[in-house]
The first five atom37 places (N, CA, C, CB, O) and aatype in JSON, in Angstrom:
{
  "aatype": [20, 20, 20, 20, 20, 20, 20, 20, 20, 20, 20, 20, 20, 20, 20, 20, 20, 20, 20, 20, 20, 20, 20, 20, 20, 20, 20, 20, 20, 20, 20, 20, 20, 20, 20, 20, 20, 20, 20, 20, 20, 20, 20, 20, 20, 20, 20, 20, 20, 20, 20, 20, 20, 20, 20, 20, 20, 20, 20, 20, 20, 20, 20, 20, 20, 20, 20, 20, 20, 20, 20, 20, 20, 20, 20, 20, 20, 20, 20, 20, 20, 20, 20, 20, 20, 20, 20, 20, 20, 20, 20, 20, 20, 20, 20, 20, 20, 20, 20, 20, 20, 20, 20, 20, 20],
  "atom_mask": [
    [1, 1, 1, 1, 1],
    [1, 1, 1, 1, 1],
    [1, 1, 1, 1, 1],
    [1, 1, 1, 1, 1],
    [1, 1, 1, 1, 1],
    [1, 1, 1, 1, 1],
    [1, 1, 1, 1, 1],
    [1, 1, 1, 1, 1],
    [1, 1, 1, 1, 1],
    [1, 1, 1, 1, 1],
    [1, 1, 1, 1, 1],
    [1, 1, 1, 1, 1],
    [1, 1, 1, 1, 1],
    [1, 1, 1, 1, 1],
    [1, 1, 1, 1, 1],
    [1, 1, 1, 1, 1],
    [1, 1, 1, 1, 1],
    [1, 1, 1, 1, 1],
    [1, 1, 1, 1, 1],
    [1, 1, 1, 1, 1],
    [1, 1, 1, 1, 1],
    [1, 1, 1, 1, 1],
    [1, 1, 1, 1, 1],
    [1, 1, 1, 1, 1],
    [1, 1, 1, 1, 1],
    [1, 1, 1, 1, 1],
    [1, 1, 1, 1, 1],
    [1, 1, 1, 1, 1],
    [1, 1, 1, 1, 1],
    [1, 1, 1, 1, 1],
    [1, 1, 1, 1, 1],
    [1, 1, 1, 1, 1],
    [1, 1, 1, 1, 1],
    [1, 1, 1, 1, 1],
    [1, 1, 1, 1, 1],
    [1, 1, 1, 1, 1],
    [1, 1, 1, 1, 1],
    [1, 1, 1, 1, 1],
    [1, 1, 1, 1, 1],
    [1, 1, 1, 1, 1],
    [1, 1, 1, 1, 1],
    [1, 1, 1, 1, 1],
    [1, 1, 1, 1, 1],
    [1, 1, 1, 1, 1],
    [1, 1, 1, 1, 1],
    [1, 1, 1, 1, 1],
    [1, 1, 1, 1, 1],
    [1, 1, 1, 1, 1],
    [1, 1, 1, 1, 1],
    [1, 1, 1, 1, 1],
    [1, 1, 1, 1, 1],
    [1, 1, 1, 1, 1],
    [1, 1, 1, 1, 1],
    [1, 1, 1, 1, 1],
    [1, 1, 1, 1, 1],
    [1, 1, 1, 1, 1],
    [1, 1, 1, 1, 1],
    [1, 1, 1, 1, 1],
    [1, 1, 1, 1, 1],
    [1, 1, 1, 1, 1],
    [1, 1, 1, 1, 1],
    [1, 1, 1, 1, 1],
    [1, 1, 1, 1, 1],
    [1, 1, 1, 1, 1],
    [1, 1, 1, 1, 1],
    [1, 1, 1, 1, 1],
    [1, 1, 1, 1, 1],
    [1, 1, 1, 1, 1],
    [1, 1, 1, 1, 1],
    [1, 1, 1, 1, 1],
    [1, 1, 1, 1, 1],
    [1, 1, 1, 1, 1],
    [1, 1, 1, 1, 1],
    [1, 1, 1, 1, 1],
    [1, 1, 1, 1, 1],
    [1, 1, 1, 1, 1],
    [1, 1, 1, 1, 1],
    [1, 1, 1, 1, 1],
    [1, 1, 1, 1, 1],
    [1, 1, 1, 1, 1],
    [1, 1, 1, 1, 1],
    [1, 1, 1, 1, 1],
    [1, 1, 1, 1, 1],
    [1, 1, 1, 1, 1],
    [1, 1, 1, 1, 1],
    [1, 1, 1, 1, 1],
    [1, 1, 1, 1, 1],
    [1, 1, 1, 1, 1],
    [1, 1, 1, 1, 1],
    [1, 1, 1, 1, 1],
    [1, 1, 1, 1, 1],
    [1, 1, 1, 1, 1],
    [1, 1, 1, 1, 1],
    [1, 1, 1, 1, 1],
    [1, 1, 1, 1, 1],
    [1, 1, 1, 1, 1],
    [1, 1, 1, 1, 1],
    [1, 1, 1, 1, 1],
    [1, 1, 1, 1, 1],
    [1, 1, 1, 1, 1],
    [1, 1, 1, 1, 1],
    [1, 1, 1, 1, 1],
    [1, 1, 1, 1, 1],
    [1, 1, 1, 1, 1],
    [1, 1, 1, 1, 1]
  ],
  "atom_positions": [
    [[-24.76, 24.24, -18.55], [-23.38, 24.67, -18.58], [-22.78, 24.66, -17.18], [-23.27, 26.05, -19.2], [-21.66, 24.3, -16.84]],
    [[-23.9, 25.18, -16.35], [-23.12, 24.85, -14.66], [-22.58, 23.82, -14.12], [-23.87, 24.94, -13.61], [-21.63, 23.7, -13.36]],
    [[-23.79, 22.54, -14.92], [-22.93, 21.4, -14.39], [-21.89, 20.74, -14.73], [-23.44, 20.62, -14.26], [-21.17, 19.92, -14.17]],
    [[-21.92, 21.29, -15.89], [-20.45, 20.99, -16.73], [-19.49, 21.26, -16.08], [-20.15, 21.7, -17.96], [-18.83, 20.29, -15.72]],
    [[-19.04, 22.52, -15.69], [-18.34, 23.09, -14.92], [-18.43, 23.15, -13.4], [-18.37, 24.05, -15.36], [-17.74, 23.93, -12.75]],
    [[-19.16, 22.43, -12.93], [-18.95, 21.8, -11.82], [-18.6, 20.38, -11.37], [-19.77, 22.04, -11.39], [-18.29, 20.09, -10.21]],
    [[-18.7, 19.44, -12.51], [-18.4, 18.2, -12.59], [-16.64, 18.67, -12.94], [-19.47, 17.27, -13.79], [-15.79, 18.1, -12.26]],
    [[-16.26, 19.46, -13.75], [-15.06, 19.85, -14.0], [-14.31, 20.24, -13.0], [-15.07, 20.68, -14.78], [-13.37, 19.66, -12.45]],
    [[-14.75, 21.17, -12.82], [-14.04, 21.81, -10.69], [-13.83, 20.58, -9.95], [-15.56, 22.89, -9.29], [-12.72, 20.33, -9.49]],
    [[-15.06, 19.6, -9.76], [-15.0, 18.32, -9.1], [-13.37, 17.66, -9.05], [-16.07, 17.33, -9.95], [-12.44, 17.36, -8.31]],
    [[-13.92, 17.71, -10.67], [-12.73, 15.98, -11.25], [-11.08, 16.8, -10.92], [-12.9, 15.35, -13.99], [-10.12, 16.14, -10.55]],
    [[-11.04, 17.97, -11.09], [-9.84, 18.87, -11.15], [-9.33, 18.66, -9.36], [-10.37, 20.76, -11.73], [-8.23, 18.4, -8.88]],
    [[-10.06, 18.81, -9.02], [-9.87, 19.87, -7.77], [-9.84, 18.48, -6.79], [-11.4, 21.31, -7.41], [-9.57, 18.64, -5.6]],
    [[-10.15, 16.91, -7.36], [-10.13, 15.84, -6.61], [-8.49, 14.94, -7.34], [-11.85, 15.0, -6.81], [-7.75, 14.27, -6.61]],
    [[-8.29, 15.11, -8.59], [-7.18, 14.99, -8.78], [-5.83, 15.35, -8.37], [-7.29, 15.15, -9.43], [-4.91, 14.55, -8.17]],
    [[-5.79, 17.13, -8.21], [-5.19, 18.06, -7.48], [-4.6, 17.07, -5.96], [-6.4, 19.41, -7.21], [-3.4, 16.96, -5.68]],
    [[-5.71, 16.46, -5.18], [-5.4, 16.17, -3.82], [-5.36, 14.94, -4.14], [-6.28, 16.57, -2.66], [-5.29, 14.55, -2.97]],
    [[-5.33, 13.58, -4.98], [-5.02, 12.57, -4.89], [-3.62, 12.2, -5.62], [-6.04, 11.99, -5.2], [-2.91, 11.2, -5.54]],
    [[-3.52, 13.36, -6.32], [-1.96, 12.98, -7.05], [-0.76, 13.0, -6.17], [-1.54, 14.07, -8.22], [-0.03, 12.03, -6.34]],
    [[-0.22, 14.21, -4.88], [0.6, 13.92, -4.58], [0.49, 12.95, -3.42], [1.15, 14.86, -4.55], [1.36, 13.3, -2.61]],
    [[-0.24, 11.76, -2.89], [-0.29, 11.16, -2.44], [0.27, 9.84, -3.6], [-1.37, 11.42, -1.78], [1.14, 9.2, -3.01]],
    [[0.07, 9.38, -4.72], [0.54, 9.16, -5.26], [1.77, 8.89, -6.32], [0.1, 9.28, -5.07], [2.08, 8.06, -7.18]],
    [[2.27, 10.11, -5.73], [4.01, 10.25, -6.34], [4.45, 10.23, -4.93], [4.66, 11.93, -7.4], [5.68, 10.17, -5.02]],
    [[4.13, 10.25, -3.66], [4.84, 10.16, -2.69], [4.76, 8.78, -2.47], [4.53, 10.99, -1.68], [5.83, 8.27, -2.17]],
    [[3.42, 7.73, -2.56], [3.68, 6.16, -2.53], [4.58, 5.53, -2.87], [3.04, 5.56, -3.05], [5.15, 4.61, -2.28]],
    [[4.83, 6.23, -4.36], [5.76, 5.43, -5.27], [6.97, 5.44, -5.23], [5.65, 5.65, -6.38], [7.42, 6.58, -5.1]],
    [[7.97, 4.39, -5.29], [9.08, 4.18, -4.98], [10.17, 4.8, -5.83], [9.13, 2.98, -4.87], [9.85, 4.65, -7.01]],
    [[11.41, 5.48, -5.68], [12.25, 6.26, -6.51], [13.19, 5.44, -7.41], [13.04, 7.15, -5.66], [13.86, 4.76, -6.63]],
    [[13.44, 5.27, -8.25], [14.05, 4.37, -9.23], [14.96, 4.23, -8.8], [14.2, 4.6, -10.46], [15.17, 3.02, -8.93]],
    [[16.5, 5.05, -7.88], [17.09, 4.67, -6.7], [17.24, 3.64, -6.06], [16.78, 5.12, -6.06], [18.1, 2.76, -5.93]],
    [[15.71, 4.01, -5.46], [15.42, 2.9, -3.93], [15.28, 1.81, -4.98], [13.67, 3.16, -2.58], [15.83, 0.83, -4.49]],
    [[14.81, 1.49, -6.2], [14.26, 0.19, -6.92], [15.75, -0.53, -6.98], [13.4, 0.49, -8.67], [15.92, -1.56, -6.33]],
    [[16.82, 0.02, -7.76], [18.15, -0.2, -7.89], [18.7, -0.7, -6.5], [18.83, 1.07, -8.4], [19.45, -1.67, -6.59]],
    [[18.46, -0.19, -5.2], [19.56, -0.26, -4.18], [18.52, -1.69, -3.23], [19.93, 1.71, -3.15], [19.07, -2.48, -2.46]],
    [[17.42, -1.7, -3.46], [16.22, -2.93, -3.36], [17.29, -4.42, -4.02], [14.4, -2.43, -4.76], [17.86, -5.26, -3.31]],
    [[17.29, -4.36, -5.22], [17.79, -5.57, -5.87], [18.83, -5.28, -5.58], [17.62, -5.94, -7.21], [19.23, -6.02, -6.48]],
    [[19.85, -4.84, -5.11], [21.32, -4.77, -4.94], [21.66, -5.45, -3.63], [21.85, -3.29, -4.95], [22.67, -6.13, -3.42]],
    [[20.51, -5.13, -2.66], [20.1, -5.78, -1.36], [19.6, -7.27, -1.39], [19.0, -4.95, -0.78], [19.53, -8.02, -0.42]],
    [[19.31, -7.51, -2.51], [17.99, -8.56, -2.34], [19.82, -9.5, -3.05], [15.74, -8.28, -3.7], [20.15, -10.48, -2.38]],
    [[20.37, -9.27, -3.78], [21.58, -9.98, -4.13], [22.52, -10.1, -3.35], [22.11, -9.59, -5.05], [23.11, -11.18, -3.4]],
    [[22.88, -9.31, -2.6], [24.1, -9.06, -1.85], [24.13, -10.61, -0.84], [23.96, -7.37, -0.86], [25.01, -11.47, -0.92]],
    [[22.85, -10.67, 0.11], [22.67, -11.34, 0.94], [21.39, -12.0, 1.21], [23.05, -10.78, 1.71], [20.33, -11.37, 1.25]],
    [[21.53, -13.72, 1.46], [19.85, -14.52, 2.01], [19.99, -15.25, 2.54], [18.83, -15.13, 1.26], [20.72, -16.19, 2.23]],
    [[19.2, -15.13, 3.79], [19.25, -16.17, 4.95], [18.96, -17.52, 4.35], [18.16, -15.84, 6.15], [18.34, -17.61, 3.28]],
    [[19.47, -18.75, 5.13], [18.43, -19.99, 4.83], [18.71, -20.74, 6.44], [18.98, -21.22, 3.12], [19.7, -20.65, 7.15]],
    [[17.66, -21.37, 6.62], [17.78, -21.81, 7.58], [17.84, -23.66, 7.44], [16.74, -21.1, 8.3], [17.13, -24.37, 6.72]],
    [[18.92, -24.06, 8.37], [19.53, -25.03, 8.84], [18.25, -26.07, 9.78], [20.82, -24.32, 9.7], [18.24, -26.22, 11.0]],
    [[17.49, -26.55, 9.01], [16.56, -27.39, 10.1], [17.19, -28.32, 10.94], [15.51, -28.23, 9.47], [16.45, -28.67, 11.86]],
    [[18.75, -29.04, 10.93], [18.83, -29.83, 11.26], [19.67, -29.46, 12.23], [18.93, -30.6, 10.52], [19.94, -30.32, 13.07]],
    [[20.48, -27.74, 12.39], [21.53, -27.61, 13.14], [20.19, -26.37, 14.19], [23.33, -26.98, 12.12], [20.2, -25.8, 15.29]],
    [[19.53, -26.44, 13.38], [18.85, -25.38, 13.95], [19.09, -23.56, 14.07], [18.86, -25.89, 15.08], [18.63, -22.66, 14.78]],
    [[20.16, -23.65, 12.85], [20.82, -22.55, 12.56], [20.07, -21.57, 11.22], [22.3, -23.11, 12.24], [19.06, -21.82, 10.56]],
    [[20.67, -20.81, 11.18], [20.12, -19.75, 9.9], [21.98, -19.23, 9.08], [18.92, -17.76, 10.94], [23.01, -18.82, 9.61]],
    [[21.72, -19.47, 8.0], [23.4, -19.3, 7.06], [22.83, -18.09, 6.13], [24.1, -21.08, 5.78], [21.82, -18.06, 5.43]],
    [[23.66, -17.26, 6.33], [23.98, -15.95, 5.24], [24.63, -16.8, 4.28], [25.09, -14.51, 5.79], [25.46, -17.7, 4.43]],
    [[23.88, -16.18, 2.92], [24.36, -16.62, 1.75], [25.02, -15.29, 1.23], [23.23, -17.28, 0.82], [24.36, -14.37, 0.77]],
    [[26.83, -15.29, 1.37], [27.46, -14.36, 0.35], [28.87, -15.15, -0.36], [27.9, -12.82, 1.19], [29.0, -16.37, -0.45]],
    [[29.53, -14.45, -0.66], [30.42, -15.1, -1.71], [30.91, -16.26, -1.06], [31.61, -14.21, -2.23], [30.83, -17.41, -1.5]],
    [[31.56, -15.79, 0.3], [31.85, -17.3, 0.78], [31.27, -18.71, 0.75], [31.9, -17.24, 1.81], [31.61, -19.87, 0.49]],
    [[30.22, -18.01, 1.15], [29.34, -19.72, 1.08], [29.31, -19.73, -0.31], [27.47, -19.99, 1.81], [29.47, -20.87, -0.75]],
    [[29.2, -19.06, -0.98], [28.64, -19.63, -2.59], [29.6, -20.56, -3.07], [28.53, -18.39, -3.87], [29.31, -21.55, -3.74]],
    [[31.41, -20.02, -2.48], [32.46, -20.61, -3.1], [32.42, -21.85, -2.03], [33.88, -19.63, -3.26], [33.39, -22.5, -2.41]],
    [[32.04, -22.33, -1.27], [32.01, -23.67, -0.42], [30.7, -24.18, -1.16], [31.86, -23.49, 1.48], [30.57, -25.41, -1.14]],
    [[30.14, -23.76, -1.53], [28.57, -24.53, -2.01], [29.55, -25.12, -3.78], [26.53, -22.76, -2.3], [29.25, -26.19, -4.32]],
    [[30.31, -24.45, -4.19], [30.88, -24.68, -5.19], [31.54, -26.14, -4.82], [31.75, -23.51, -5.57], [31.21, -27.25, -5.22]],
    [[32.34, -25.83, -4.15], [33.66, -26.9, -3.53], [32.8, -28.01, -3.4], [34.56, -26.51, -1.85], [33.23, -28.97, -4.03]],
    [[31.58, -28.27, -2.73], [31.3, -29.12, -2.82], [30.14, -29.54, -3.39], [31.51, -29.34, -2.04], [29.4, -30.41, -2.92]],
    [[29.94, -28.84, -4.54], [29.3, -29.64, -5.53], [30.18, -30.52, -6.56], [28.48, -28.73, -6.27], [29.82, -31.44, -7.29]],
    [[31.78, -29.77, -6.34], [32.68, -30.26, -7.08], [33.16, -31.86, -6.47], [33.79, -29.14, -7.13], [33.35, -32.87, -7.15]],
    [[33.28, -31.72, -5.13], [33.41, -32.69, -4.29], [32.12, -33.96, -4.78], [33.29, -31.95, -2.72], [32.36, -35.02, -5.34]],
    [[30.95, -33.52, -4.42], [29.75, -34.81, -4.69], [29.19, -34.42, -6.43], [28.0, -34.62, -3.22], [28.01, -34.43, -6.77]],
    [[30.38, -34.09, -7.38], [30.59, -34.67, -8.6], [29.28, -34.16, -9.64], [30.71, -36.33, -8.34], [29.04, -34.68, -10.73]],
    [[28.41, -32.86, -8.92], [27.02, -32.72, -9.08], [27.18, -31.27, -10.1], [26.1, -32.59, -7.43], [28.0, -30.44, -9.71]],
    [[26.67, -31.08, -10.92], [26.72, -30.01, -11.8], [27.31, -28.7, -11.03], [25.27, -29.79, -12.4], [26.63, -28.43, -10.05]],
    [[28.4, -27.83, -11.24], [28.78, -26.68, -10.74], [27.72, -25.77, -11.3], [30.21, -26.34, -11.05], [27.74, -24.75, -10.6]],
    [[26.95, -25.68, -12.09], [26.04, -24.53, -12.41], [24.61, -25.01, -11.44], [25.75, -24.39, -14.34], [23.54, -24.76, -11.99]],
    [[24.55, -25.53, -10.37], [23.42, -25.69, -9.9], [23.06, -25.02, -8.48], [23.29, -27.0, -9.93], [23.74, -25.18, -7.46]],
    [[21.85, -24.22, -8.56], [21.33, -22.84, -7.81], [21.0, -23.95, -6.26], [19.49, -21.77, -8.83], [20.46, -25.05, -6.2]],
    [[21.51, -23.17, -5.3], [21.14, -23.86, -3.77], [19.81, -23.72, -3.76], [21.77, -23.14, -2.35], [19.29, -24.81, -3.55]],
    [[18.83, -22.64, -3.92], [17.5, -22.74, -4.06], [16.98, -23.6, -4.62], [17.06, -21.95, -4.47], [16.26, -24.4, -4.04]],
    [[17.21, -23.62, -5.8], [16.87, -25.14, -6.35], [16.5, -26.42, -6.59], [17.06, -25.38, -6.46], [15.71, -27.02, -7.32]],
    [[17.69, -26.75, -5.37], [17.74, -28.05, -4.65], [16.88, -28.71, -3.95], [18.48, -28.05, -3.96], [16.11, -28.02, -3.27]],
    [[16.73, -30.17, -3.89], [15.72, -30.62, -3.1], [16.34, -30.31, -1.67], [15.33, -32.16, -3.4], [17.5, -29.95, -1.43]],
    [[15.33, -30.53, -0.81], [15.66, -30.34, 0.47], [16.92, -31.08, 1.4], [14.52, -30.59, 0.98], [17.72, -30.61, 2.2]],
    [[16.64, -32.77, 0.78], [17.16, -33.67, 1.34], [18.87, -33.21, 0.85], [16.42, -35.14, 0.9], [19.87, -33.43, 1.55]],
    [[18.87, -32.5, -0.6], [20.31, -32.01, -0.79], [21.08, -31.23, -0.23], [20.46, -31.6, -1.62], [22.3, -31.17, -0.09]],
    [[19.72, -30.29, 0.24], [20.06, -28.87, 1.0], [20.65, -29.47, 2.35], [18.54, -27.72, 1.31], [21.82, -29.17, 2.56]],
    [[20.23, -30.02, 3.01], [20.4, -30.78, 4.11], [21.75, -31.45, 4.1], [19.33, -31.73, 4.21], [22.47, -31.51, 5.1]],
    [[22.06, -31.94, 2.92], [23.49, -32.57, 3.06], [24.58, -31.8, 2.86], [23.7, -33.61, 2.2], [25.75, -32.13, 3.1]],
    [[23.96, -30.18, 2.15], [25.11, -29.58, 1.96], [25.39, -28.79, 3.24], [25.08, -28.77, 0.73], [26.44, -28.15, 3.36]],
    [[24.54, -28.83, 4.1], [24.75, -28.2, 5.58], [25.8, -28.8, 6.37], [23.48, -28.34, 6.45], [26.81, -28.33, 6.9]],
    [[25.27, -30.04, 6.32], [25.96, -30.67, 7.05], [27.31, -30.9, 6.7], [25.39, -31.63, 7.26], [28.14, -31.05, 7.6]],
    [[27.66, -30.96, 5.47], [28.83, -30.87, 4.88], [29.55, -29.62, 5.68], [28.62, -30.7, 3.29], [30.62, -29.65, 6.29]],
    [[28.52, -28.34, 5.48], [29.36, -27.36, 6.12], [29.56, -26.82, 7.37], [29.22, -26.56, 5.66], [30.1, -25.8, 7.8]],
    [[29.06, -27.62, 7.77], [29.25, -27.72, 9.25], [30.66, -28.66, 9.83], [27.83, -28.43, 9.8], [31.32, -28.65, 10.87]],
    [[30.7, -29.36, 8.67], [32.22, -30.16, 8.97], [33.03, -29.5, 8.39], [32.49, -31.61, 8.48], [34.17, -29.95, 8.47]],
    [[32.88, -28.39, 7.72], [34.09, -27.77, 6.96], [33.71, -26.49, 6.93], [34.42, -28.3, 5.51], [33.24, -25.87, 5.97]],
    [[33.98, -26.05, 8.19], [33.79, -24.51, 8.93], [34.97, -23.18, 8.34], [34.17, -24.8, 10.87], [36.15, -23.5, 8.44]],
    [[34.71, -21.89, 7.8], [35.84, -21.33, 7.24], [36.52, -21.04, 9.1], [35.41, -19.72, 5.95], [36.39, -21.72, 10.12]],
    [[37.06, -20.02, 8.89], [38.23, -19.79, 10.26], [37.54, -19.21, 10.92], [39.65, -18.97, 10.19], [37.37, -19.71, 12.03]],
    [[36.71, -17.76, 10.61], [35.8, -17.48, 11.57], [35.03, -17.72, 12.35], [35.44, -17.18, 11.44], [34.46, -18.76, 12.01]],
    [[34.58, -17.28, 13.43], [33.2, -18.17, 14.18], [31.99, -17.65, 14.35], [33.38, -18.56, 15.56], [31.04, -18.15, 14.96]],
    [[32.08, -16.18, 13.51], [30.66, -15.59, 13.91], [30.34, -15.56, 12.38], [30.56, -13.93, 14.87], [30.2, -14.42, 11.93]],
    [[30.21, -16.43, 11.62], [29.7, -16.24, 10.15], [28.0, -16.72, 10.36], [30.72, -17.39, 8.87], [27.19, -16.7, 9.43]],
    [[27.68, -17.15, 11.73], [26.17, -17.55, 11.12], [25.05, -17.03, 11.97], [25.94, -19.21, 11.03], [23.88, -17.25, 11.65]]
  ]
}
């Protein structure tokens, strides 16, 4: 019967000290929400050929539009997606067709 109740004390009394290390790891359903809200908002890609890095937010999305409309290429098609050699042309595209600002990149 002692060891019963000492294997019990054990398992108790080792649970006790590993649980709140475990609700403190874990991430708050919050932070999970404001994570993907982040992870959408904004994504770098980088420019191998200008040697640049482009924030992807609405703007660019609506120039990545323009000129898929321009080179006649499906408007539902994801920049990730793309082969490289496309990615590459749509840079350069936007590099010739700069919005007004100058610190967008």
């Amino acid at each position: 019967m002692q060891l019963i109740h000492k294997n019990l004390v054990s398992l108790v009394l080792g649970a006790a000290f590993v649980a709140p290390m475990v609700i403190a790891a874990s991430p708050l359903p919050q932070d999970r929400k404001e994570e993907k809200q982040e992870d959408k908002k904004e994504q770098r890609y980088y420019d191998r050929d200008h040697k640049d890095y482009h924030t992807w937010d609405a703007r660019e999305d609506a120039a990545f539009r323009r000129w898929l409309e321009e080179k006649r290429y499906q408007t539902d098609r994801a920049f990730s997606r793309m082969k490289s050699k496309e990615q590459s042309e749509y840079w350069k595209w936007r590099h010739e067709h700069p919005d007004n600002d100058t610190d967008r990149h």
